[in-house]
PDB file of N, CA, C and O in Angstrom:
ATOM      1  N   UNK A   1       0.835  -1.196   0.000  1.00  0.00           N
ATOM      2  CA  UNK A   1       0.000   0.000   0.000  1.00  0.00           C
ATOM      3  C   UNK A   1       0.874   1.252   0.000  1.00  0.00           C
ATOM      4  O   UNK A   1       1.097   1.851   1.052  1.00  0.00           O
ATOM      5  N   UNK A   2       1.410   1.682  -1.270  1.00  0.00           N
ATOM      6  CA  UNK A   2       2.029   2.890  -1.060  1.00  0.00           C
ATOM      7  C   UNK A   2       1.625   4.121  -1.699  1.00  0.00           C
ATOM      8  O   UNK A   2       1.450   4.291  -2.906  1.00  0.00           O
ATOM      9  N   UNK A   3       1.509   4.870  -0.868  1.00  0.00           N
ATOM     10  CA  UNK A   3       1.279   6.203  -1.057  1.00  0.00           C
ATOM     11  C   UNK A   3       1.641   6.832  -2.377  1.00  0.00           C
ATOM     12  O   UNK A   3       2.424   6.045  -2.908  1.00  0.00           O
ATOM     13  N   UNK A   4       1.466   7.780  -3.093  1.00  0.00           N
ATOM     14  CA  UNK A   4       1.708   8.704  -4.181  1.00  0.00           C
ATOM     15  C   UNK A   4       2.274   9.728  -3.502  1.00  0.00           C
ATOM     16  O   UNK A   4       1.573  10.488  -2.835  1.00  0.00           O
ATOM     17  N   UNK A   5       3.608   9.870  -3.590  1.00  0.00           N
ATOM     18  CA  UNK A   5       4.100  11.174  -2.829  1.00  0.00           C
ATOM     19  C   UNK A   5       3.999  12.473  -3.952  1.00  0.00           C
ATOM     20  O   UNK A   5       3.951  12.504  -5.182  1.00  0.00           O
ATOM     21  N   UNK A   6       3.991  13.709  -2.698  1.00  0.00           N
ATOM     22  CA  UNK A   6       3.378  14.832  -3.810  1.00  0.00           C
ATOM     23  C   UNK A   6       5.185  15.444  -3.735  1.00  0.00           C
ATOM     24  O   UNK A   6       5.847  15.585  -2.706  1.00  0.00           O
ATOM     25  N   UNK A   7       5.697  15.757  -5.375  1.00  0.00           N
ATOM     26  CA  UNK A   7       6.407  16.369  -5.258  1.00  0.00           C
ATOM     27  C   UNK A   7       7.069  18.005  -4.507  1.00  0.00           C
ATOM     28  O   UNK A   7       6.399  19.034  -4.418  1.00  0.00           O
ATOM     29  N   UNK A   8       8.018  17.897  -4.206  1.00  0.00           N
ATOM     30  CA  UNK A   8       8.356  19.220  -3.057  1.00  0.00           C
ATOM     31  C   UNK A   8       8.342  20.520  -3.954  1.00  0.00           C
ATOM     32  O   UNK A   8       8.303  21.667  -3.508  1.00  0.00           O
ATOM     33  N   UNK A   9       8.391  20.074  -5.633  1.00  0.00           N
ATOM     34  CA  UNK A   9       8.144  21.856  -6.173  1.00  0.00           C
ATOM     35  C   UNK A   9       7.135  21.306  -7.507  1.00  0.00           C
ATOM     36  O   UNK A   9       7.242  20.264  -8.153  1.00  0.00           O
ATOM     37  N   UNK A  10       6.061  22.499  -7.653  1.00  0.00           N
ATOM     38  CA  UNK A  10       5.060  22.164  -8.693  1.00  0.00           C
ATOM     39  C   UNK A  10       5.764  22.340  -9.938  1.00  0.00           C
ATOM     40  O   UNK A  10       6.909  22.791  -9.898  1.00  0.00           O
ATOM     41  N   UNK A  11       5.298  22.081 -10.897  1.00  0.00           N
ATOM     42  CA  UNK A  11       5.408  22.658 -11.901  1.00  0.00           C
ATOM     43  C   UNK A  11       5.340  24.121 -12.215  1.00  0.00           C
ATOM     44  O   UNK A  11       6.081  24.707 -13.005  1.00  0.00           O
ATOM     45  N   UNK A  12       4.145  24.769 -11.346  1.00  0.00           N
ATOM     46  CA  UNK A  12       3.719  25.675 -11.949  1.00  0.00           C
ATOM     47  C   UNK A  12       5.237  26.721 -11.334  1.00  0.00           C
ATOM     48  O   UNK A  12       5.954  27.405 -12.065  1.00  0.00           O
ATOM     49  N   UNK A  13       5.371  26.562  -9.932  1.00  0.00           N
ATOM     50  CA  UNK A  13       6.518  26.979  -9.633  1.00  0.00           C
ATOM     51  C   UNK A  13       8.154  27.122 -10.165  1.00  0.00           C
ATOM     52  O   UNK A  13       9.013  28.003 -10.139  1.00  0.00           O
ATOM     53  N   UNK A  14       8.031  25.508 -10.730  1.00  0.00           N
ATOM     54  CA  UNK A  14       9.167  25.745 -11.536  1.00  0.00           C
ATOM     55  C   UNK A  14       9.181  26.865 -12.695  1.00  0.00           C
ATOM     56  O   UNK A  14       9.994  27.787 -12.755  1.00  0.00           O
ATOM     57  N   UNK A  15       8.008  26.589 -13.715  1.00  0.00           N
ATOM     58  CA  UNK A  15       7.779  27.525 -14.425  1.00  0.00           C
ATOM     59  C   UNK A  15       8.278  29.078 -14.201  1.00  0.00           C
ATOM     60  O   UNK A  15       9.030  29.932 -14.671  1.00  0.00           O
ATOM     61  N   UNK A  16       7.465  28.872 -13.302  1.00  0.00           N
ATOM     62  CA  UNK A  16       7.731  30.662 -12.442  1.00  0.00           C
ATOM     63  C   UNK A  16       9.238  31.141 -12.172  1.00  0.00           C
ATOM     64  O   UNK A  16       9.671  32.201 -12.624  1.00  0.00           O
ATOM     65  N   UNK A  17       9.965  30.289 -11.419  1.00  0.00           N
ATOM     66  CA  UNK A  17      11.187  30.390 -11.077  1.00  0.00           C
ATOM     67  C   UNK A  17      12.440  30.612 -12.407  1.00  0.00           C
ATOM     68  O   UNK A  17      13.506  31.226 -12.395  1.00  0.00           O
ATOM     69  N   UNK A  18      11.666  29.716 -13.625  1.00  0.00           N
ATOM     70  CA  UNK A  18      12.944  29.651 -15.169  1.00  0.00           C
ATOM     71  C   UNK A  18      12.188  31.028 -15.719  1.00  0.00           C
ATOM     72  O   UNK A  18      12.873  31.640 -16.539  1.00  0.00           O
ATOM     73  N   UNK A  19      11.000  31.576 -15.436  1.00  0.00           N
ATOM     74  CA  UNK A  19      10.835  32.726 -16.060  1.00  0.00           C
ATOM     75  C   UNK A  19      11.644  34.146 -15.283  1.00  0.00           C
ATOM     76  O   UNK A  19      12.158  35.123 -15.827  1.00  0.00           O
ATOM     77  N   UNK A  20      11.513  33.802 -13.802  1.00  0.00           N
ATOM     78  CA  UNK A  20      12.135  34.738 -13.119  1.00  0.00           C
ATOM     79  C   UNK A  20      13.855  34.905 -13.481  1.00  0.00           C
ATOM     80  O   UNK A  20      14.498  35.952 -13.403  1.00  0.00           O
ATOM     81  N   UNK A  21      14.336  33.632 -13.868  1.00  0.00           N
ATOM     82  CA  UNK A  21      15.475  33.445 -13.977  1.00  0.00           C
ATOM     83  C   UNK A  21      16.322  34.267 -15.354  1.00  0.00           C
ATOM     84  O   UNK A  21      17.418  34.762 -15.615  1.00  0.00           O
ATOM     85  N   UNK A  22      15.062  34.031 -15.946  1.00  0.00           N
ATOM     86  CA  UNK A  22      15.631  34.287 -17.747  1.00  0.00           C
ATOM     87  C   UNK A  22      15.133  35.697 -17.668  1.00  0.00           C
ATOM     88  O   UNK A  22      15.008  36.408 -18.666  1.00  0.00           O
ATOM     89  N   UNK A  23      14.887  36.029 -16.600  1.00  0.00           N
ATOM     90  CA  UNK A  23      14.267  37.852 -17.274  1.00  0.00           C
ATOM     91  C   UNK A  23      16.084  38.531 -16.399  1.00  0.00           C
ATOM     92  O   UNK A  23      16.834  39.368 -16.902  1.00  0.00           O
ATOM     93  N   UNK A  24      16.253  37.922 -15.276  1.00  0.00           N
ATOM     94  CA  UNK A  24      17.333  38.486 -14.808  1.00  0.00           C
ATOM     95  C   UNK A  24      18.598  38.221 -15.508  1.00  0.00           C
ATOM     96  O   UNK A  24      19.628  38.866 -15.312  1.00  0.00           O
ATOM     97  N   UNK A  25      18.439  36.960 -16.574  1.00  0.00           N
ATOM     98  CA  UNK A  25      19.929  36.693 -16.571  1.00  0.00           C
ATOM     99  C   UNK A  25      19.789  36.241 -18.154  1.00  0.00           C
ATOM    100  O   UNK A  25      20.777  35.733 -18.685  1.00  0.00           O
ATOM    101  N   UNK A  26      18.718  36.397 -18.824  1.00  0.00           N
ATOM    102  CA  UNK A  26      18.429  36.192 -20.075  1.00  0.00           C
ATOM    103  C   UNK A  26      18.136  34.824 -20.674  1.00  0.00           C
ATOM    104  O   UNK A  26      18.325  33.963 -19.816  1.00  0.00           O
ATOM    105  N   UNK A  27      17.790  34.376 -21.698  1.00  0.00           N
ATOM    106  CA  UNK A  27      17.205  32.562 -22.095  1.00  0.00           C
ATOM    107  C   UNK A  27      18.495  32.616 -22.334  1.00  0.00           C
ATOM    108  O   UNK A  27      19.332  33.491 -22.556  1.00  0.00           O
ATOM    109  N   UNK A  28      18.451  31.298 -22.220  1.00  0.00           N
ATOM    110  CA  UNK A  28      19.539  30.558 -23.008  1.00  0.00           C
ATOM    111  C   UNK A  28      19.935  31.059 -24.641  1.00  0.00           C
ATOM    112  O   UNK A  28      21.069  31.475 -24.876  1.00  0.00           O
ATOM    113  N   UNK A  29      19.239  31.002 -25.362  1.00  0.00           N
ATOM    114  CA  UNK A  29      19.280  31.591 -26.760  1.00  0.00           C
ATOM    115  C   UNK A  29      19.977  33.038 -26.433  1.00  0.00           C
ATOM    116  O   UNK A  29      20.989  33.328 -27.071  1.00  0.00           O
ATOM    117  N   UNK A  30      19.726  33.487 -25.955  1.00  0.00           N
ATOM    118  CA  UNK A  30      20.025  34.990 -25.859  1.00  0.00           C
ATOM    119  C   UNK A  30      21.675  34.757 -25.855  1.00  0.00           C
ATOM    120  O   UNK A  30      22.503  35.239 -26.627  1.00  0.00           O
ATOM    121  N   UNK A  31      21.868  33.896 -24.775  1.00  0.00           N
ATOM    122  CA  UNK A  31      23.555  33.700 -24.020  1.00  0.00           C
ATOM    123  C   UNK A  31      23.939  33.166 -25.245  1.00  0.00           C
ATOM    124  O   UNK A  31      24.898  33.746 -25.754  1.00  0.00           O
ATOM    125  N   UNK A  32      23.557  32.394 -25.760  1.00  0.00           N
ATOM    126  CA  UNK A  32      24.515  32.159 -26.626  1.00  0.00           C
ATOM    127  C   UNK A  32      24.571  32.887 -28.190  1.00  0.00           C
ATOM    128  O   UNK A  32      25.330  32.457 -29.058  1.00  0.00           O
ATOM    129  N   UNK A  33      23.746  33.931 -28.385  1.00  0.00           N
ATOM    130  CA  UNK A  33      23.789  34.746 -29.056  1.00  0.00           C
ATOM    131  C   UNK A  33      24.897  36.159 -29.012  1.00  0.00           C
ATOM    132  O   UNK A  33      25.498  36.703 -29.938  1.00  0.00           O
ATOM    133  N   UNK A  34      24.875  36.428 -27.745  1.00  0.00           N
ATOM    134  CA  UNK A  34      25.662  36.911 -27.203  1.00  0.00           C
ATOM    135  C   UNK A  34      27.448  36.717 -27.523  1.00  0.00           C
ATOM    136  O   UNK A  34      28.191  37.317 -28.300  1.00  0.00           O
ATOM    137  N   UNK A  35      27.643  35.860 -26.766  1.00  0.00           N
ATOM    138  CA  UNK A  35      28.885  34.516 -27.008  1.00  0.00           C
ATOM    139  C   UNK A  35      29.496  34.848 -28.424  1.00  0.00           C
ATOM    140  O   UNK A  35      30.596  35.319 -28.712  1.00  0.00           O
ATOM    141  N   UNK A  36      28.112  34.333 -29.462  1.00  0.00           N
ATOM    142  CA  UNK A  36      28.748  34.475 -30.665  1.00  0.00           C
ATOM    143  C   UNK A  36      29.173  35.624 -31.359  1.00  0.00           C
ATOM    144  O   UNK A  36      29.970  35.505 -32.289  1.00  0.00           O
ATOM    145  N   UNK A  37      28.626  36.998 -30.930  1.00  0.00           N
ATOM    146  CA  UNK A  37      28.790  37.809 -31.114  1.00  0.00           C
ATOM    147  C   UNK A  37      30.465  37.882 -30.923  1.00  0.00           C
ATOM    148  O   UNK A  37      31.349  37.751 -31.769  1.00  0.00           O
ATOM    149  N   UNK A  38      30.543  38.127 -29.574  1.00  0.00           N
ATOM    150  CA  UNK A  38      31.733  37.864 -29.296  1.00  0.00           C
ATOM    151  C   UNK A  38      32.732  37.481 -29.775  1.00  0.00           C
ATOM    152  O   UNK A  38      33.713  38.206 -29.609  1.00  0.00           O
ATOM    153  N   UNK A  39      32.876  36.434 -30.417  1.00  0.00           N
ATOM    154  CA  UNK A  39      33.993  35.524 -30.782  1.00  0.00           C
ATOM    155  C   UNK A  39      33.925  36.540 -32.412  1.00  0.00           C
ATOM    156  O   UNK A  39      34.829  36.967 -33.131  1.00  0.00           O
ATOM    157  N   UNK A  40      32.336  36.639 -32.511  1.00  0.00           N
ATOM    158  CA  UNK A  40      33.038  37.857 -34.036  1.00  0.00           C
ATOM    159  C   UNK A  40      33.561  39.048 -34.068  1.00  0.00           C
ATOM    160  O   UNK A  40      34.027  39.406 -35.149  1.00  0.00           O
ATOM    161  N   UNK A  41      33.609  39.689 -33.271  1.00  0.00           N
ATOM    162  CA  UNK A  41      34.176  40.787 -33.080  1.00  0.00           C
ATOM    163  C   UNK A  41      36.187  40.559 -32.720  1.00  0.00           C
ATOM    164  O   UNK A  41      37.176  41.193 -33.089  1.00  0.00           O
ATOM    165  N   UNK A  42      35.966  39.238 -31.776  1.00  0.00           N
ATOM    166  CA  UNK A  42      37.446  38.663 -31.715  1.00  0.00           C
ATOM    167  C   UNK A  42      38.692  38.307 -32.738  1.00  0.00           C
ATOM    168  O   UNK A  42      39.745  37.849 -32.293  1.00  0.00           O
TER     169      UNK A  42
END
């Protein structure tokens, strides 16, 4: 008889948290848009 354990972070939270993340520190796409820039100017 075992229980269904409820995970410790929702989804919806995660969500929330990679949006909070990417507004402070930009998507991924962005970074590596960036990057490439970079190396052209190099």
């Amino acid at each position: 008889m075992s229980k269904k354990k409820k995970p410790l972070l929702t989804d919806e939270f995660l969500d929330e948290l990679a949006n909070e993340i990417n507004q402070l520190y930009g998507t991924p796409d962005e970074q590596n848009d960036e990057k490439k820039n970079e190396e052209k100017e190099n």
